[in-house]
C-alpha positions as CSV (number, residue, x, y, z in Angstrom):
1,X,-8.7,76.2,25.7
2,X,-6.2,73.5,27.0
3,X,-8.4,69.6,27.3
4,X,-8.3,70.7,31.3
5,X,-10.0,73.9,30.7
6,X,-12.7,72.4,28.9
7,X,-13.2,69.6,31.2
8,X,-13.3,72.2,34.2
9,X,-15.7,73.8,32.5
10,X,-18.0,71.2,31.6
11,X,-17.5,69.9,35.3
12,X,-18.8,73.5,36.7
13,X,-21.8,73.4,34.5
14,X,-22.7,69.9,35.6
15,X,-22.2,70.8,39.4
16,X,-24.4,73.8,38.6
17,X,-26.8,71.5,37.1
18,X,-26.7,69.4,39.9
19,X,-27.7,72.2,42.3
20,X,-30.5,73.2,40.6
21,X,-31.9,69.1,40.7
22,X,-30.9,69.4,44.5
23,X,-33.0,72.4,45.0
24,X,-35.9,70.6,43.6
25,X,-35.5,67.6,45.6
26,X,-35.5,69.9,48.7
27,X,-39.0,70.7,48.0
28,X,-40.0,66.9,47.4
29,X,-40.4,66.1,51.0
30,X,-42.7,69.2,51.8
31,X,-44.6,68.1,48.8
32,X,-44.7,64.3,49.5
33,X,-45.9,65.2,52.7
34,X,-48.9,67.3,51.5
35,X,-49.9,64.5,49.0
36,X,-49.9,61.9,52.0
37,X,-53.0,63.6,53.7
38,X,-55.0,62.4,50.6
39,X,-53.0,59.5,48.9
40,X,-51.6,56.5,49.9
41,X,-48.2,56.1,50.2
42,X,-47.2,53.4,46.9
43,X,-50.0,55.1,44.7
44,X,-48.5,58.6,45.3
45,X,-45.1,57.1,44.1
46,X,-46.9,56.3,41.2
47,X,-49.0,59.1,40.4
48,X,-45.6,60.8,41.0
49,X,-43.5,58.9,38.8
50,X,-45.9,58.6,35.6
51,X,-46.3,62.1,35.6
52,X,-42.8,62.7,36.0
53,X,-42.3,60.4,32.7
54,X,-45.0,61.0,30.9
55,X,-43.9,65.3,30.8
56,X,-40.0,63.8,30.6
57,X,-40.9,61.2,28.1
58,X,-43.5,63.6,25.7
59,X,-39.9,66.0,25.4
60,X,-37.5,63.8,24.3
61,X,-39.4,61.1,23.0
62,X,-37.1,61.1,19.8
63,X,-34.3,60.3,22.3
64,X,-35.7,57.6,23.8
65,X,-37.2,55.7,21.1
66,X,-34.4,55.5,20.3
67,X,-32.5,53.2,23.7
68,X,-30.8,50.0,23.0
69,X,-31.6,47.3,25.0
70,X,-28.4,47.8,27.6
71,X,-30.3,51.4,28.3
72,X,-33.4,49.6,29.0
73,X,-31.4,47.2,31.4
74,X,-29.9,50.1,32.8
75,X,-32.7,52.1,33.5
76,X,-35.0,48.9,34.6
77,X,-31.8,48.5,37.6
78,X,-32.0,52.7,38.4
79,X,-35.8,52.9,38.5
80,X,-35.9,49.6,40.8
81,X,-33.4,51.5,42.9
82,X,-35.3,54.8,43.1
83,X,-38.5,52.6,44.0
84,X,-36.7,51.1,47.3
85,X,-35.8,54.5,48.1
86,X,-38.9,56.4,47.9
87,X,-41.1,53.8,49.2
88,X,-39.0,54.4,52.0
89,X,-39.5,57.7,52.4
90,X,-42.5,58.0,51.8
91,X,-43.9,55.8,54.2
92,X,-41.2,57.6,56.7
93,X,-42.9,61.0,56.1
94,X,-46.0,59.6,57.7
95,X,-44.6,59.1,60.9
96,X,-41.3,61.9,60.9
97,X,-40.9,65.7,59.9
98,X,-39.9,67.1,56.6
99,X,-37.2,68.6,58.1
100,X,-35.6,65.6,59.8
101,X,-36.1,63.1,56.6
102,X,-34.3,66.0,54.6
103,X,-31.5,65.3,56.8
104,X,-31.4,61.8,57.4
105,X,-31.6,61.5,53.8
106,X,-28.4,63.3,52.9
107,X,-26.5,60.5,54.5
108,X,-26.6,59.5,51.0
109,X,-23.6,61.8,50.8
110,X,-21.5,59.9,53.6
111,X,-22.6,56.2,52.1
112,X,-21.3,57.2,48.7
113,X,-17.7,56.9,49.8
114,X,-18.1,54.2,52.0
115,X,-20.1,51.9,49.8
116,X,-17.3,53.0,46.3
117,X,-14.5,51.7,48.8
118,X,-15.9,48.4,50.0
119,X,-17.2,47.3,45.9
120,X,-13.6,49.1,44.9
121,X,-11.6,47.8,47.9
122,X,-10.3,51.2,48.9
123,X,-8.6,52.1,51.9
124,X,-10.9,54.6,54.0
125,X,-9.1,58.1,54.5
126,X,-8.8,58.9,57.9
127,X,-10.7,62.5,57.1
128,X,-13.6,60.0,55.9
129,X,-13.8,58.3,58.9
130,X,-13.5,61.4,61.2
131,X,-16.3,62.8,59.1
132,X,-18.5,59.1,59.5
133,X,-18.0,59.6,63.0
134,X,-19.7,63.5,63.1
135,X,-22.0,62.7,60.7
136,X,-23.7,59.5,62.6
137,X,-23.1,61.8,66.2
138,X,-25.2,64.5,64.5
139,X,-27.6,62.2,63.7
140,X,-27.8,61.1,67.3
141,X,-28.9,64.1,68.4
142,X,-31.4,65.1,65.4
143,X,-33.4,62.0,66.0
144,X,-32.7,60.2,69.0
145,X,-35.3,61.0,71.8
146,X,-35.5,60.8,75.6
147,X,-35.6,56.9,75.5
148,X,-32.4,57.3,73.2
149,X,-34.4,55.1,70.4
150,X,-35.0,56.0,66.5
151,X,-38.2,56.2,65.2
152,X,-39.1,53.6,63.1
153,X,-39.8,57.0,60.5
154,X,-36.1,57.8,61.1
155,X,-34.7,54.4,60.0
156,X,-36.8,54.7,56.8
157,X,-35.0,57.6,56.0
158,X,-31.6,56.0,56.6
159,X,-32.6,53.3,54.4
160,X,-33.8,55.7,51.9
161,X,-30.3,57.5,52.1
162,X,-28.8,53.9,51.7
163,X,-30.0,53.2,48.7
164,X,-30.0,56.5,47.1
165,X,-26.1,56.5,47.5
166,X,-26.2,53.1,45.3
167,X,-28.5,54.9,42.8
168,X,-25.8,57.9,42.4
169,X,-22.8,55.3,42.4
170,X,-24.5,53.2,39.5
171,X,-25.9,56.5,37.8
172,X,-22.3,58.0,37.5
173,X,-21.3,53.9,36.2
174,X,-23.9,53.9,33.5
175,X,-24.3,57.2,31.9
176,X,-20.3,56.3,30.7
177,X,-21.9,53.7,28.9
178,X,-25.3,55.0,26.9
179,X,-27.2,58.2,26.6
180,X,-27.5,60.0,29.4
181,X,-30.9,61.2,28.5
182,X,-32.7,58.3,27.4
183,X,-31.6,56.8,31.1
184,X,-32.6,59.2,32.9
185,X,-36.5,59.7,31.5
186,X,-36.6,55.8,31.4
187,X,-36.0,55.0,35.2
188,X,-39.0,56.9,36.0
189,X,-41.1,55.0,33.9
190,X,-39.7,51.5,35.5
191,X,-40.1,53.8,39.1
192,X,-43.8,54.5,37.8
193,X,-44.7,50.6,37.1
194,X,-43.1,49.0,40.9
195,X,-45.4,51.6,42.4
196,X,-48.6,50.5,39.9
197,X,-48.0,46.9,41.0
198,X,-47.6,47.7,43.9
199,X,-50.2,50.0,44.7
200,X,-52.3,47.6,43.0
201,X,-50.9,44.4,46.1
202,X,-51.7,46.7,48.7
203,X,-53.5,49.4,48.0
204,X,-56.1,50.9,46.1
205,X,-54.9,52.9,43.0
206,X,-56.7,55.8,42.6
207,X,-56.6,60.0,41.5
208,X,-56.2,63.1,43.7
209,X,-59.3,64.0,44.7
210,X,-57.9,67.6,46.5
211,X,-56.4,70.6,45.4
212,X,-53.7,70.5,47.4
213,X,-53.1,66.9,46.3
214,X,-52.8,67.9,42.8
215,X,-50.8,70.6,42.9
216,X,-48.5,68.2,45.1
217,X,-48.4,65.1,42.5
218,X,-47.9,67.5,39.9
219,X,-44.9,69.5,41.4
220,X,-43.5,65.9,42.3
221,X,-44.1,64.9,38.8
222,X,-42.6,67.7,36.9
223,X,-40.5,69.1,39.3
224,X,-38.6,66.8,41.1
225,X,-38.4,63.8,39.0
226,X,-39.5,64.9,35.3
227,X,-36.7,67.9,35.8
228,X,-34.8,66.7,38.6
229,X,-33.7,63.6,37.7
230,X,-33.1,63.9,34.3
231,X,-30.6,66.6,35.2
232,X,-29.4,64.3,37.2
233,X,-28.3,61.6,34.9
234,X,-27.0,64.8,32.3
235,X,-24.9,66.5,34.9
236,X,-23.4,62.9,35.9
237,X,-22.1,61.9,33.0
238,X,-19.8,65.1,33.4
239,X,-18.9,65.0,36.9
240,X,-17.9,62.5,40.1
241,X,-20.1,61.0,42.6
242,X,-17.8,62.8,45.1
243,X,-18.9,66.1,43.6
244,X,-22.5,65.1,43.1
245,X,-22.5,64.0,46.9
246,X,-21.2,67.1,48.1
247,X,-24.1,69.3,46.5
248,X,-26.3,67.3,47.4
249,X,-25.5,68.1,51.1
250,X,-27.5,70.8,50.5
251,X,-30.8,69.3,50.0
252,X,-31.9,68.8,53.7
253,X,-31.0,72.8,53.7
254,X,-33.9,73.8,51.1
255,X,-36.0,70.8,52.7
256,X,-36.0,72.5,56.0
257,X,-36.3,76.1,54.4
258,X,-39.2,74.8,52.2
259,X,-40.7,73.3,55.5
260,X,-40.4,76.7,57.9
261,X,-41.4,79.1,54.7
262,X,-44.8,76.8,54.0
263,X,-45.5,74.8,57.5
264,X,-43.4,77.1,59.9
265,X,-42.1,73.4,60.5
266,X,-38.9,74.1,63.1
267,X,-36.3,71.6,64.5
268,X,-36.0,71.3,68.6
269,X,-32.3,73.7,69.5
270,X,-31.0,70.0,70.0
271,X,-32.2,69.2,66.5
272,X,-30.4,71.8,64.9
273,X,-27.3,71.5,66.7
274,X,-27.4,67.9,65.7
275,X,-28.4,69.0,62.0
276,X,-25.2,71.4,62.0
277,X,-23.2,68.6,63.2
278,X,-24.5,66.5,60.0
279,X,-23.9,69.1,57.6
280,X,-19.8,69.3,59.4
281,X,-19.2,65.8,59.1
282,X,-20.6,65.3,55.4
283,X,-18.2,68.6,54.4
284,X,-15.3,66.8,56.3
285,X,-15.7,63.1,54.3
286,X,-16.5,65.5,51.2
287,X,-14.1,68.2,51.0
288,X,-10.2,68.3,50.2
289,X,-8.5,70.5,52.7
290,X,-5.3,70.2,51.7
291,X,-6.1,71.2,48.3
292,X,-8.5,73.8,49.7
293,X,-5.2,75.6,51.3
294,X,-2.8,75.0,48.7
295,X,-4.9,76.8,46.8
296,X,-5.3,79.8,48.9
297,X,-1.8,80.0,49.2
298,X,-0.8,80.0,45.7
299,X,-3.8,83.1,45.1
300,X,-1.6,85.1,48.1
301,X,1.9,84.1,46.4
302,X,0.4,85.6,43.1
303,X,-1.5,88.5,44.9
């Protein structure tokens, strides 16, 4: 195998990775959203999160006794990050649907490129910019209702997208840097301890009390974060936050799937023209046309 071979190949296996954490996530919101009935909002965060670290942390504990003190750092700045973010969106599932905070949230994809080139002081592409532009319409008509206003649910979720894009940038930065693994189980547990204190401010802490709420916790705790992010940090040590953006366009997908299979939750005809639109504008910033047809014409030329 020639160096681009192998690198090809490891890149494939990371996107496939990637997938698999971005089907997970999809289910987070429907499971958020069943914990919320019974548990506040910063305590599920950290029922969530220690869980998550705890199953992470009992696996790879060899791993992670052995972090430096610049993983520690590291993960100390991810799992401050990830607690902005889902306190956002959890406190946005009270008052929106699963299926529109699954695609708010994969703005993400659109802030990634926009937030690399104004730290890296990049040009915007002009396909970038046409795909901003469909991306923000679609929103428009997911969420926007007769007295054209957001929800104050909505604007959660775009803050939530916000920040996540800054988690995936920084993510991609630091697993360059120190082990991958370690990083990834040890955000959670800085994730876990914001939502202690803070459940602790405003709240009070306590456990599930329901069925439903523990199989909710526990999914989000070994599901999405124990499995998903730590794939997460593996996978994006091997490939590019473009890439990683990209599949993860296909989160609000499995979020609304999860939603219509479990809660037969369905999005107005306006909200899923205005989802379609979404999707079109993230593939337009994300995808590389030209190469897309150079490509195709080269496998007819050899054909």
């Amino acid at each position: 195998y020639t160096m681009r071979e192998i690198r090809g190949n490891m890149q494939l296996k990371a996107d496939l990775m990637m997938l698999i954490a971005t089907l997970c996530w999809g289910s987070s919101y429907l499971f958020f959203k069943m914990g919320l009935e019974t548990i506040e909002p910063l305590n599920l965060i950290f029922i969530r999160f220690t869980i998550g670290f705890l199953v992470a942390g009992a696996i790879f504990y060899k791993r992670i006794l052995r972090a430096d003190r610049t993983t520690m750092k590291y993960s100390f700045i991810l799992g401050t990050i990830l607690f902005i973010a889902f306190a956002a969106i959890t406190f946005a599932l009270k008052t929106t649907s699963v299926s529109n905070a699954g695609f708010l949230v994969c703005l993400s994809v659109v802030f990634v490129p926009l937030i690399s080139s104004f730290i890296l002081k990049e040009k915007l592409s002009r396909k970038l910019l046409v795909g901003v532009c469909f991306a923000f319409s679609g929103i428009g008509m997911l969420t926007l209702n007769s007295q054209l206003t957001l929800t104050l649910g909505d604007i959660l979720c775009i803050l939530c997208a916000f920040f996540y894009a800054i988690h995936i940038i920084l993510t991609s930065k630091f697993t360059k840097h120190v082990d991958s693994l370690s990083l990834g189980v040890l955000q959670l547990g800085f994730c876990a301890l914001w939502g202690l204190i803070f459940s602790f401010i405003f709240e009070t802490p306590k456990l599930p009390e329901t069925t439903n709420a523990w199989i909710s916790v526990l999914a989000l705790g070994i599901v999405c974060s124990a499995l998903g992010f730590t794939i997460q940090s593996i996978a994006q040590k091997y490939t590019t936050p473009t890439h990683t953006g990209l599949i993860f366009s296909f989160e609000p997908i499995s979020a609304a799937l999860f939603a219509y299979i479990f809660i037969g939750e369905t999005l107005t005809v306006q909200g899923y023209i205005g989802a379609g639109i979404v999707i079109m504008g993230i593939l337009i910033a994300e995808l590389d046309f030209r190469k897309l047809f150079q490509k195709k014409n080269r496998l007819k030329q050899t054909a």
